[in-house]
N, C-alpha and C positions, 0 to 999 in steps of 0.2 A: 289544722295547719301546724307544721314544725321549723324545727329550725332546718328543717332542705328544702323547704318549698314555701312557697310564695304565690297568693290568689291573682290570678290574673283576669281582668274581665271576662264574664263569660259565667266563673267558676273553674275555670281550668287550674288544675296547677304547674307550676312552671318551676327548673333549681333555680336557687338561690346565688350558688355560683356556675358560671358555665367557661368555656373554653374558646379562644377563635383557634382557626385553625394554626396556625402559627407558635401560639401557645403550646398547643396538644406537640406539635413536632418538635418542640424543643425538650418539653418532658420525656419524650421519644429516646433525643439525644442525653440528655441527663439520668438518666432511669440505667441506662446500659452503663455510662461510666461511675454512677453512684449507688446502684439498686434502687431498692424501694422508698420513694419523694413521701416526702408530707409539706402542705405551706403552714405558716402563720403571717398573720397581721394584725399588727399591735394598735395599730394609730396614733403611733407617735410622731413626731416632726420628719419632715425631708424623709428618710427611706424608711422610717420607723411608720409612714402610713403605704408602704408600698409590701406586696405582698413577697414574702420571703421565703425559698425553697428551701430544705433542707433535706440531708437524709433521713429516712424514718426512724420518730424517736429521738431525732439529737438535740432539736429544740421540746421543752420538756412545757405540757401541758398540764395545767389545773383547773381548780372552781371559776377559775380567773378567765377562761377561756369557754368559748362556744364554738362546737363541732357543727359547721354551717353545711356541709356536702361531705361525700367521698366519690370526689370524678373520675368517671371511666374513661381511659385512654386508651383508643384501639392501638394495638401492637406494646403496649403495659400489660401487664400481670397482672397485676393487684391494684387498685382504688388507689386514686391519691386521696389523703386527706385535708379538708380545708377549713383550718384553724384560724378564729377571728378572737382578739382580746374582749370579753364582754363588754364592754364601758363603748367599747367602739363600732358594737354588734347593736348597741340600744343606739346609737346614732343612723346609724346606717340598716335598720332591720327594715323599712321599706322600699329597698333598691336591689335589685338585681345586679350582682357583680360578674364584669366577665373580664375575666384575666388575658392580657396581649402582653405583647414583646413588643418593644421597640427597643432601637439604635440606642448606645450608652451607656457609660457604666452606672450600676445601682450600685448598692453594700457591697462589700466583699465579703460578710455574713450567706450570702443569698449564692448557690450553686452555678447559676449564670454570669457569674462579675466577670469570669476570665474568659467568658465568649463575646465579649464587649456586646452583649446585650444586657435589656434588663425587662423582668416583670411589671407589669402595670393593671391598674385595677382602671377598669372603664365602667359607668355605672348605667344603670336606669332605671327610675322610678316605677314601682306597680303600684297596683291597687290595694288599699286593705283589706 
C-alpha cells in the first residue's frame, strides 16, 4: 500500500482521493480558463483545512507535503494532482477523501472563489 491507495475490505484497493461528479465538472470549467489544476491541503483552520485549487505549480511543494493521488478527469488532459500537508496526511491517512462543491465562497487563494462555489473534502473511514 501507498500513499494512492487504501485497503479496503476484502483486500481490494481503492484511491485515496476521488471525485463526485460535480467536482470533476468544475475542474472541467477551471482547467480551460487556467490550464493544468493541481490542489493542496494544509489543515489549517476555516479554508486552510479545505482543499485548495490552483494552477499547476503555483502553490509550491516540499518534504513538507504528500503526494496522495493524481486524478483523472474525463475531458482534462493531464492528472490533477492532490497535495496534502504531511502533519495533516498522518491525521487523516485512514480516510478516504472525496472532494465536492458546494454553494459559497471559500478562499479567494482557491480558483473557484469567483464562481461563488467552493471545494470541500467529504471523508470516510477504511480499513487498515
Amino acid at each position: 500500500m501507498n500513499a494512492y491507495e487504501t485497503d479496503e475490505p476484502g483486500g481490494a484497493a481503492a484511491p485515496a482521493v476521488e471525485l463526485t461528479p460535480a467536482a470533476a465538472a468544475l475542474l472541467r470549467t477551471l482547467r480551460a480558463d487556467h490550464g493544468p489544476l493541481m490542489f493542496h491541503q494544509s489543515g489549517g483552520c476555516c479554508d486552510g483545512s479545505a482543499p485548495m485549487c490552483y494552477p499547476a505549480g503555483e502553490f509550491r511543494t516540499g518534504n513538507s507535503d504528500v503526494l496522495l493521488a493524481s486524478l483523472d478527469v474525463t475531458g482534462v488532459a493531464e492528472p490533477v494532482p492532490f497535495w496534502m500537508s504531511r502533519s495533516q496526511h498522518e491525521v487523516w491517512a485512514h480516510t478516504r477523501l472525496i472532494v465536492d462543491v458546494v454553494e459559497g465562497r471559500g478562499s479567494g487563494f482557491s480558483l473557484e472563489a469567483p464562481e461563488g462555489v467552493r471545494f470541500l473534502i467529504r471523508s470516510r473511514l477504511v480499513g487498515r
